[in-house]
N, C-alpha and C positions, 0 to 999 in steps of 0.2 A: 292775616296770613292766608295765604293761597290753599284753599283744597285742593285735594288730589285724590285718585284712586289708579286702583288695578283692576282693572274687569276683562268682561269678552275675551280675545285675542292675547290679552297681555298675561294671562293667568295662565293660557298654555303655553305660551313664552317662558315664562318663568318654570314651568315643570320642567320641559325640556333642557331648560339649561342648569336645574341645579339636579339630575339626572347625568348629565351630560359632565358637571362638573364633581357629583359626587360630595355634597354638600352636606348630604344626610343619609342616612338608610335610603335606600327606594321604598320600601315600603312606610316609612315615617310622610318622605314627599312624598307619595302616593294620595296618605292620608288627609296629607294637609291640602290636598289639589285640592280632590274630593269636598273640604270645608269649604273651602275658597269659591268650588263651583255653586256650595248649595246655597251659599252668602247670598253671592252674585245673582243668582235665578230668584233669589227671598227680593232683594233690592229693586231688580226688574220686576218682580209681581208687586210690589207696592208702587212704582212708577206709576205703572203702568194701571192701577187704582186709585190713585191720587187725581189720573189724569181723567179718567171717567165721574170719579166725584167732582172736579173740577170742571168738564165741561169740556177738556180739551182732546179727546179722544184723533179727533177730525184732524186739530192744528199738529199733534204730536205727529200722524200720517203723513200730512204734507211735509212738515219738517223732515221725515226720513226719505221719504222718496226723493227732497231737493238738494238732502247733503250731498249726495257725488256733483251736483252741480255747483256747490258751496264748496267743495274743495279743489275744482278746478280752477274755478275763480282765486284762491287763495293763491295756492301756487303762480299763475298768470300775474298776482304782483310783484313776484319777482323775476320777472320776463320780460315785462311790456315796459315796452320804450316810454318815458315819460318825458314829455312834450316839453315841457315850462317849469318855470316854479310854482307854480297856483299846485302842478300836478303833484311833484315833488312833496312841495308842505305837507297837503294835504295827505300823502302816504303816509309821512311821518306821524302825524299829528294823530288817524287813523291807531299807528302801532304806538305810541304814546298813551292812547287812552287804552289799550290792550294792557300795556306792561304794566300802567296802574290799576287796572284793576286786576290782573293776574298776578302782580308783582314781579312777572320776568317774560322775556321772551326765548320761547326756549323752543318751539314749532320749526321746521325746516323753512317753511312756508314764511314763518316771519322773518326767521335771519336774511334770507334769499331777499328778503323786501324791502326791509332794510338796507342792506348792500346795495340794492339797487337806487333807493334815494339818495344813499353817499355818495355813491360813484357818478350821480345827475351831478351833483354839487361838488363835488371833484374838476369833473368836467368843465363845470361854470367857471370856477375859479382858474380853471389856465386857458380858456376863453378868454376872460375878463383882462385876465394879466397879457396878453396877447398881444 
């Protein structure tokens, strides 16, 4: 089974909306943010010492500094004209190994990617039949 979490970004998402929705006390979700945030900062301070026992301080850096350029890239797969089948498979095959080891595709970035291999091979097919 797939892990998952709520952290960062998603935790004040969720105040605001069960606030907004009135799901509990305010002051109950208040409380519970509160938990959630000090979880969240305990998690990140273990990372973030795991990564120094481990040696990876440096590589953790780089990786932060290159995600806006890892998810630009991501999106761009489902944009860019794909030339061939070599290009096509290989997108697929790409989110193939995502979805098993994630168990799903569920990212914008993958649908958008997917769609765009099917509709290569769409294409092909009334090409072909042409």
């Amino acid at each position: 089974m797939a892990q998952t979490h709520i952290g960062g970004d998603e935790i004040e998402r969720a105040r605001v909306e069960f606030l907004r929705d009135r799901v509990a006390k305010p002051s109950l979700i208040e409380r519970e943010y509160a938990d959630a945030k000090k979880r969240y900062r305990a998690i990140e301070r273990a990372q973030a010492a795991w990564d120094r026992k481990a040696g990876l301080s440096e590589k953790r850096k780089q990786f932060e500094k290159n995600k806006p350029e890892l998810r630009t890239a991501e999106r761009a797969l489902g944009k860019v004209k794909l030339s061939g089948m070599a290009d096509a498979l290989a997108l697929l095959d790409f989110l193939h190994d995502r979805a098993t080891e994630l168990e799903e595709l569920s990212e914008t970035w993958e649908i958008d990617a997917f769609l765009n291999a099917t509709d290569f091979f769409k294409r092909w097919v009334v090409a072909e039949q042409s």
